[in-house]
N, C-alpha and C positions, 0 to 999 in steps of 0.2 A: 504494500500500500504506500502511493506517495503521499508528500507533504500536502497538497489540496486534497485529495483526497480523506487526508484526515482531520484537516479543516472541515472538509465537509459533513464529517460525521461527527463531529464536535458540537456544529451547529444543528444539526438533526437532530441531536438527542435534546436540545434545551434552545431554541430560539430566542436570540435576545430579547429581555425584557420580561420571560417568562418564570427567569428568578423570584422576581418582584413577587408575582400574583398564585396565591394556591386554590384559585376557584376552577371550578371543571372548564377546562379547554373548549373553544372553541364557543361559548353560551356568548349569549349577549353580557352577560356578568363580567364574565373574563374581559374581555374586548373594553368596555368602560374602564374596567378596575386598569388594565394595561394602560389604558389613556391617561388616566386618574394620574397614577405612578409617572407616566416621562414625564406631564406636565411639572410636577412636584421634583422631580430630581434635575431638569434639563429643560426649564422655565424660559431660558434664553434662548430657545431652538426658532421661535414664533416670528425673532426677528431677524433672523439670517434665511428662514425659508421662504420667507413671504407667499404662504400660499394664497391669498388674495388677489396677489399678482401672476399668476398662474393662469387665470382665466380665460380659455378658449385658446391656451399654446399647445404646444405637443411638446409634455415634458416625460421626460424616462428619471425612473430610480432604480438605481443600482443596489440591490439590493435592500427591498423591502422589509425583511426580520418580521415581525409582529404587524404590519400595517397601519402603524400612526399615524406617523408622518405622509403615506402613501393617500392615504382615504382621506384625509387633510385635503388634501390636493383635488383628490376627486369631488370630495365637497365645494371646494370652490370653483370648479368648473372647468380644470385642466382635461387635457384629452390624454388620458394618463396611462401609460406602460411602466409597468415595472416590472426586474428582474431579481431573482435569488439563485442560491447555488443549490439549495434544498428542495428536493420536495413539500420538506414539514411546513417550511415557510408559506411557499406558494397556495397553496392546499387551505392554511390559514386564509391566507388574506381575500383567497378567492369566498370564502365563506364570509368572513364580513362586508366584503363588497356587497353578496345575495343579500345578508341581515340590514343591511342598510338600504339597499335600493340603488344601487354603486354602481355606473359603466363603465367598467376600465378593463385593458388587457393586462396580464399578470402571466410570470412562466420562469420556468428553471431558465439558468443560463451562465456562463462562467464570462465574470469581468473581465479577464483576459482574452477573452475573443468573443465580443459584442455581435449577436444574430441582426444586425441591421444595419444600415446601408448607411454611406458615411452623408451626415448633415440632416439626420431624420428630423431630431428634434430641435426644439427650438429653447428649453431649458434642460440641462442635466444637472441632477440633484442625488447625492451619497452623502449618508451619515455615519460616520463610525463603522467603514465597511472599507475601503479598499487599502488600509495596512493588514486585512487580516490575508489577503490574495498570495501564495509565492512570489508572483512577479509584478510588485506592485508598482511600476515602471508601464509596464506593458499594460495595466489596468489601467491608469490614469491617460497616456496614449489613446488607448480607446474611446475611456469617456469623452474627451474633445476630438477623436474622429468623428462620431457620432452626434457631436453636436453643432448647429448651421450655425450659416456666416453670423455673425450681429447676434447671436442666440449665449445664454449666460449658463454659468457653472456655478454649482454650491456644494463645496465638496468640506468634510471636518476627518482631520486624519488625529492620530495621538499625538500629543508632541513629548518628544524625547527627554524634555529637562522642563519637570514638572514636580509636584507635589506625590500625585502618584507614584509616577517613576521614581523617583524618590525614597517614598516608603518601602515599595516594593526592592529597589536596590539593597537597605536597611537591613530589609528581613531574609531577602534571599543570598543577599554577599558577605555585608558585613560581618550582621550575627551568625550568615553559618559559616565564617572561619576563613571567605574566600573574598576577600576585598578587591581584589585585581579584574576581578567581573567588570565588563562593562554595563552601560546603561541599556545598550544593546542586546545583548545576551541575556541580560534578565527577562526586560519583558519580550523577547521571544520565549524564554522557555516557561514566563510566570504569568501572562496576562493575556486569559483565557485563551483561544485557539494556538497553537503549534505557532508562531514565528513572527507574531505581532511586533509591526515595526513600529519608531516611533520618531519624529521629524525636526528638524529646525527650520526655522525663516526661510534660512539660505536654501535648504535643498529641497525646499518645495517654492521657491523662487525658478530655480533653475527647472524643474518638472512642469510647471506652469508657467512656462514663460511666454510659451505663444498666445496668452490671453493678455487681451488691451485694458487697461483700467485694473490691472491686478491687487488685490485686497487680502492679506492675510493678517485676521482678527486672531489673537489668544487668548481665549474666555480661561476663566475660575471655577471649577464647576463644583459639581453638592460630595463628589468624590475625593478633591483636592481637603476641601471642608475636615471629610472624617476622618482624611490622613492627619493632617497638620494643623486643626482647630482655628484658634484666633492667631495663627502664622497665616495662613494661606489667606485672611482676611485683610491681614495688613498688607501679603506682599500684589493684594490684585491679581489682575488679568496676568502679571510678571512671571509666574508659575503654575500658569496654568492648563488643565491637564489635554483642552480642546486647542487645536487650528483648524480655523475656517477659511479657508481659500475662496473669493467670489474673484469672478470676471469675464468679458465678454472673449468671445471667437473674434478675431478681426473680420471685417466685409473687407473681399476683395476684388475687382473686376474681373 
């Protein structure tokens, strides 16, 4: 078994978000309660996705997980495709689409080689999904193949020198005897899936660079919080554990 592949079975057995909620799968309970939870842990999502602003574009999500952020979209009136690497995912969100009254297309598909033709959509949007890819190089590649001239991106990766990271380095180097660990190597082998990467400025500057207007925000999140208390308060957005990448595709003649 390779390394995506065992990402992939990682995320089958527990789709994000499903931590959070122990009511019966798939009920309209769950579905709420799951909504309930991002709201409350990842408050600041409302304003980097701007699904309002979605309205009658053709936007793709790169992997879907749980469907929040997806049906968001669909609510506001996006012509909405989205992809996952799981079946467990898609399977979901294709059910709360029905439970709601939801038109969108939905389907397995691996980031690393997007089923659609280049400049389909007109927004691409990932959340906390394309460091978890092996080749997260050739994932990001795609999402702006597939996305048109003048058409926007809204991507959030981990970033590498954070609060979490951090903790996680603490508990997995320090205290266990092995300091010479990178930041690197920790959270690939400690934060959740098999080889989760995690970034700087710089080299998601240089990964995104063919978008015009480029924007990369580092939010503080409710995770930095339970690492590091009223530290992670004081030091802000400066350690914190999101990067949110936005920016347009150039129009070219």
């Amino acid at each position: 078994m390779n390394q995506k592949e065992r990402v992939r079975d990682f995320w089958e057995e527990e789709p994000c978000g499903s931590e959070h909620v122990a009511l019966p799968e798939g009920t309209p309970e769950f579905f709420a309660e799951v909504e309930r939870t991002r709201d409350a842990l990842d408050p600041y999502i409302h304003r980097f996705a701007d699904f309002a602003g979605a309205r009658g574009k053709r936007l793709l999500e790169i992997g879907v997980g749980l469907g929040t952020d997806f049906v968001r979209f669909a609510r506001a009136g996006a012509i909405a495709t989205g992809v996952d690497l799981t079946e467990h995912a898609v399977e979901l969100v294709r059910l709360r689409l029905e439970l709601e009254g939801l038109q969108a297309k939905v389907r397995t598909a691996d980031a690393e080689n997007l089923p659609f033709d280049d400049g389909s959509f007109d927004r691409v949007y990932s959340w906390g999904v394309l460091h978890h890819t092996p080749d997260n190089a050739k994932a990001i590649s795609e999402a702006l193949r597939v996305l048109g001239p003048g058409g926007g991106a809204c991507v959030m990766l981990y970033a590498r020198h954070s609060w979490v990271s951090y903790g996680l380095w603490v508990r997995h180097a320090l205290l266990a005897g092995r300091p010479w660990r990178s930041f690197a190597d920790v959270l690939a082998a400690h934060m959740e899936s098999e080889g989760t990467k995690g970034y700087t400025k710089r080299e998601l500057r240089r990964l995104f660079a063919i978008l015009e207007d480029l924007r990369i925000d580092k939010v503080r999140t409710s995770y930095d919080e339970q690492i590091a208390g009223p530290a992670a308060r004081l030091t802000g957005d400066l350690l914190g554990w999101n990067l949110v990448i936005r920016g347009r595709k150039p129009v070219r003649s």
